[in-house]
N, C-alpha and C positions, 0 to 999 in steps of 0.2 A: 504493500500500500504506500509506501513512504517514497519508493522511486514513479508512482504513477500520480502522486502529488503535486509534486513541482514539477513534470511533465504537464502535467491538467494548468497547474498557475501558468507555466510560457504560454501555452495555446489560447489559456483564455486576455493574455495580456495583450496577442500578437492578434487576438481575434479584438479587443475593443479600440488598438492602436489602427488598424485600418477602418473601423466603422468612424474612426474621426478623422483621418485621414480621409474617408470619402467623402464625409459631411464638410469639411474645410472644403476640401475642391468641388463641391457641390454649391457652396455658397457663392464660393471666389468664381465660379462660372454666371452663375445669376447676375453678382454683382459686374463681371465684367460684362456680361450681355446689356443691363441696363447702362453701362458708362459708353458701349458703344451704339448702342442702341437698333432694335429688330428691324424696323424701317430700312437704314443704310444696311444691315447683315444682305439685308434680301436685296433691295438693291444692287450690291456691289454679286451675289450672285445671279441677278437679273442679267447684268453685264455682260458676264465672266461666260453664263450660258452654260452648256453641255462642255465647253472644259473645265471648268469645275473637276468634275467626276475624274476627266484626264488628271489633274493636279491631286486628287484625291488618290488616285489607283498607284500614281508615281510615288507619293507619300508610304502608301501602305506597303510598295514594293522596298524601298528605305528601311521601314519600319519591320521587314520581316528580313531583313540583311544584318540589322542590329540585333535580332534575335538570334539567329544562325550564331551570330559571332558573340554572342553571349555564349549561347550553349556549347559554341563547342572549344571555348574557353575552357568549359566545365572538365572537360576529359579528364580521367575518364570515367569522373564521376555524372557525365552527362545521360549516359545509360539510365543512372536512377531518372530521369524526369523527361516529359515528353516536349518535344520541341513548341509545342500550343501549347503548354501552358507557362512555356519560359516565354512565349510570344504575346499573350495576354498579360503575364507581368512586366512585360517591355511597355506595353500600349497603356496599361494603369498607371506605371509608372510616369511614361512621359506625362501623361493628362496632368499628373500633380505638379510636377518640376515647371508646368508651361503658365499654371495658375496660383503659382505660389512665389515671394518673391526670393531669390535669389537660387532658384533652379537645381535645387539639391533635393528636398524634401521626399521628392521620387522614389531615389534611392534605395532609403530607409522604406518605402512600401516596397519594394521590388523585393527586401532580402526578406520581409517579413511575408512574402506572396509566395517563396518557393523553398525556404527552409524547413518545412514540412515535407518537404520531395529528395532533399538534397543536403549531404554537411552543411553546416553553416558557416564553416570554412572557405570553404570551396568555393561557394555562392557570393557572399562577401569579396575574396580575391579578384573572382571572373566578375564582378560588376565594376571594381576600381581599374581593373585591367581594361574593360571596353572603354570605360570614360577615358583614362590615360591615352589609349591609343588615337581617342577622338580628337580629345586635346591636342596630342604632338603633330598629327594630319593636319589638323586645323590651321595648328602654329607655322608648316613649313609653308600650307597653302595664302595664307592672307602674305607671308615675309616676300615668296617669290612672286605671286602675283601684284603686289604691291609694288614692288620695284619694278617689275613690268610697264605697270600700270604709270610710276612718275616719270619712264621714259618717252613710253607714246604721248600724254597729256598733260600739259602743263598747267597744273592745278592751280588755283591761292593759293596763295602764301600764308595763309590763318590755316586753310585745308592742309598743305602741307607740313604744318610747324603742330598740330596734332596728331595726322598719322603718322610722322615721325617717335615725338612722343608713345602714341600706342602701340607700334613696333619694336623700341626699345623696350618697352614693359613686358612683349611678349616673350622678344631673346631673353629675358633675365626669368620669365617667368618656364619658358622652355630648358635651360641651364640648372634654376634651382628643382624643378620637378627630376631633369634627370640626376643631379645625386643625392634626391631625398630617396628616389627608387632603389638606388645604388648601394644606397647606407641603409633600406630596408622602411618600409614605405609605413606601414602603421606602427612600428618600433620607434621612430624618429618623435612620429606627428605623440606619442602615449610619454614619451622622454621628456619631450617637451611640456605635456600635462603635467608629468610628477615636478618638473624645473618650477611650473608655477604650481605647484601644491595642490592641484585639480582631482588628483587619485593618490592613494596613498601606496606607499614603496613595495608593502606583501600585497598589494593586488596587482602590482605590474609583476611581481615578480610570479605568480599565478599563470601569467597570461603568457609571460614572456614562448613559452614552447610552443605557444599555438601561432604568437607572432612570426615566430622564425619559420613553421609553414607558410602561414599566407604572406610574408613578404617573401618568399624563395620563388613563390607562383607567379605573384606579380612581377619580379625582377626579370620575368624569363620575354619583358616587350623587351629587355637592352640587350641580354645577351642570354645563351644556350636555348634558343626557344624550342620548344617541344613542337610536335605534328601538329597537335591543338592549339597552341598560339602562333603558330604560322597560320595554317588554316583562319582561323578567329582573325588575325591581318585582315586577311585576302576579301574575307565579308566586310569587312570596315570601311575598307577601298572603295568596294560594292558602293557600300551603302553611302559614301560620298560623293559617286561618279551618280548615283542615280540621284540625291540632293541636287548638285549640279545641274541636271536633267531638268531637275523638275524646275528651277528659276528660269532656267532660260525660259522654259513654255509658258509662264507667267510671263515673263517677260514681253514673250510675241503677244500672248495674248492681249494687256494691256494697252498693246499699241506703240512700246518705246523701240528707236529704231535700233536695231540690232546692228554693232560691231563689232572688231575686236577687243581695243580699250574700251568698251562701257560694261561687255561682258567680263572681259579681266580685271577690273574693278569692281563690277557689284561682286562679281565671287568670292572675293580679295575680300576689299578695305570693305564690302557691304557684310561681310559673316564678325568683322572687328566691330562694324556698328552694332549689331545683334548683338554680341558679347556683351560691351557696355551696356546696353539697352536692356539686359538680363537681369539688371537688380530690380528692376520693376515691370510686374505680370504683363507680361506680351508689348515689353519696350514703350507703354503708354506717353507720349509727348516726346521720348528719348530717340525711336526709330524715327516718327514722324519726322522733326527734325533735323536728324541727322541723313536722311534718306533724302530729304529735299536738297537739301544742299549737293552732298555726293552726285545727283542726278544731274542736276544742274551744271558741278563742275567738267563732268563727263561725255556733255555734249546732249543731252535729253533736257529735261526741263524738269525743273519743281515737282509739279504736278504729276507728272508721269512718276517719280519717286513716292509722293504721298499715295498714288494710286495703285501701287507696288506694295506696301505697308499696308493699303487696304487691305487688298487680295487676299497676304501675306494672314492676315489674323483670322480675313474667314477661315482660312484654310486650319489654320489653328487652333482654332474656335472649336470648327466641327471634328475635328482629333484629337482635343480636348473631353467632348463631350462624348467619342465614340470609347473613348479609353476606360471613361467612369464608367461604363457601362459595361464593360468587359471586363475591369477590375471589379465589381459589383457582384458576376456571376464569378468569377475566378475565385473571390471570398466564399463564396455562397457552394462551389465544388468542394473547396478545401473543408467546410467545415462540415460538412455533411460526410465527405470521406472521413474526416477525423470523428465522428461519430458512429459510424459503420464500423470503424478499427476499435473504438472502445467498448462496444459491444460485444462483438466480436471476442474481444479477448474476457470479457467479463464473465460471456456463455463458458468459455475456454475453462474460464479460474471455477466455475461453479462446475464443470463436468469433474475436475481434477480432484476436487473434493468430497465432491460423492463417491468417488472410486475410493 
């Protein structure tokens, strides 16, 4: 009885941590629907028309690239869990990180969505491993295409004397993430805790064997990578050639005229805007903004930029809203299996006693 206890207290903890996790992103969806308001939603997909659905399909194809490359991060403990339900916890989680501000909160649903399938080892490592790999993708794609981008066009001087700035911040922020991986990625960030008195010295020291797995795992994007974190790359790649994919057809669609510098820069310095724009739910006044201008500088206009950021949120909106709802059933599998297994083993424990 004593180990089926605190078994029963995690589940029911991990089970009331995502019923407010849902209800947070359930409200922060309302309230973002009323700040942009139902009118322009429909509207801006009145526009957009039957590609929409194109932009939609391209997303979902993204979206199930980042799953692949979660799960098979997982190796080879990926065998425990089906690749739908590490894909519905991809889709739940992004919903939260896109409505919640500063783009993490997700996370923390995602390990609490598949730890019941999976070590929690494991699960944990392979989801810091996909972000990392996004990150460092991300970082080489805005640095190259940016310099690209200040040779074809000869931006402002305000424009320029920013992205400058926000590419220096990323080499320092690409440099410090690779030898915080290097020195052991949640052993550093837990070092740092106990420096400032946050956890106390016998609970790092507790932890420490399980830390030296899961940073051995994540170490393996810099060097010795396994089948499964090559593999896990390769979907990454995927899944940013198909991002790519998907602006530009936004892009036609909207109407903005397509070249090479307007493309090599919204890819570039527009995924730096996004970044920034990340501390607050779906970049509200941050992208607007900054998206105008970029546009402008690039040879299109203003407006074609604001109407890019429109697009941009429907499409976010309704990926938002498709995710709560598959995070929603994905809660609602898991706990219903976790009630089948207690059972189950209950019938079990009452046969064994009769005999």
């Amino acid at each position: 009885m004593s180990d089926e206890e605190p078994s029963h207290e995690r589940h029911l903890t991990s089970h009331i941590f995502n019923i407010a996790i849902m209800a947070v992103g359930g409200v922060a969806l309302y309230f973002m629907m009323r700040k942009l308001g139902w009118d322009h939603f429909r509207e801006v997909l009145h526009d957009v028309g039957w590609w929409f659905a194109v932009i939609l399909g391209l997303e979902t194809v993204a979206l199930c690239c980042d799953a692949a490359a979660l799960n098979t991060f997982m190796r080879p403990e990926a065998r425990m869990i089906s690749y739908w339900r590490v894909l519905a916890a991809q889709a739940g989680g992004r919903a939260i990180n896109t409505l919640t501000p500063g783009g993490s909160l997700g996370e923390v649903a995602k390990v609490s969505l598949l730890v019941s399938h999976a070590p929690r080892d494991r699960v944990l490592s392979s989801i810091v491993l996909l972000n990392l790999a996004n990150v460092y993708l991300s970082i080489v794609i805005i640095i190259v295409g940016t310099g690209i981008t200040l040779l074809l066009v000869d931006l402002p001087h305000p424009i320029k004397v920013l992205v400058a700035i926000g590419v220096a911040a990323l080499i320092a922020l690409g440099v410090g993430l690779f030898m915080i991986v290097r020195r052991g990625t949640l052993s550093t960030i837990l070092q740092g805790a106990r420096f400032a008195r946050l956890i106390k010295p016998d609970r790092l020291e507790r932890w420490q064997a399980r830390l030296t797995e899961i940073d051995k795992h994540i170490r393996e994007l810099q060097h010795n990578r396994s089948a499964g974190t090559w593999k896990g790359l390769l979907w990454v790649i995927a899944s940013k050639l198909v991002n790519s994919t998907t602006t530009i057809v936004m892009l036609h669609v909207t109407g903005v005229p397509l070249h090479p510098s307007l493309v090599i820069g919204v890819l570039s310095i527009g995924i730096l805007i996004a970044w920034v724009s990340a501390i607050v739910p779906m970049g509200l006044g941050l992208a607007d903004g900054g998206n105008y201008a970029l546009y402008a500088a690039l040879g299109a206009t203003g407006m074609n930029g604001m109407t890019m950021t429109f697009v941009s949120r429907a499409r976010t909106v309704s990926f938002a809203l498709i995710g709560l709802v598959v995070m929603a059933f994905l809660h609602a599998a898991n706990r219903l299996g976790l009630s089948r297994m207690h059972r189950k083993l209950r019938a079990l424990r009452a046969q064994a006693e009769a005999r």
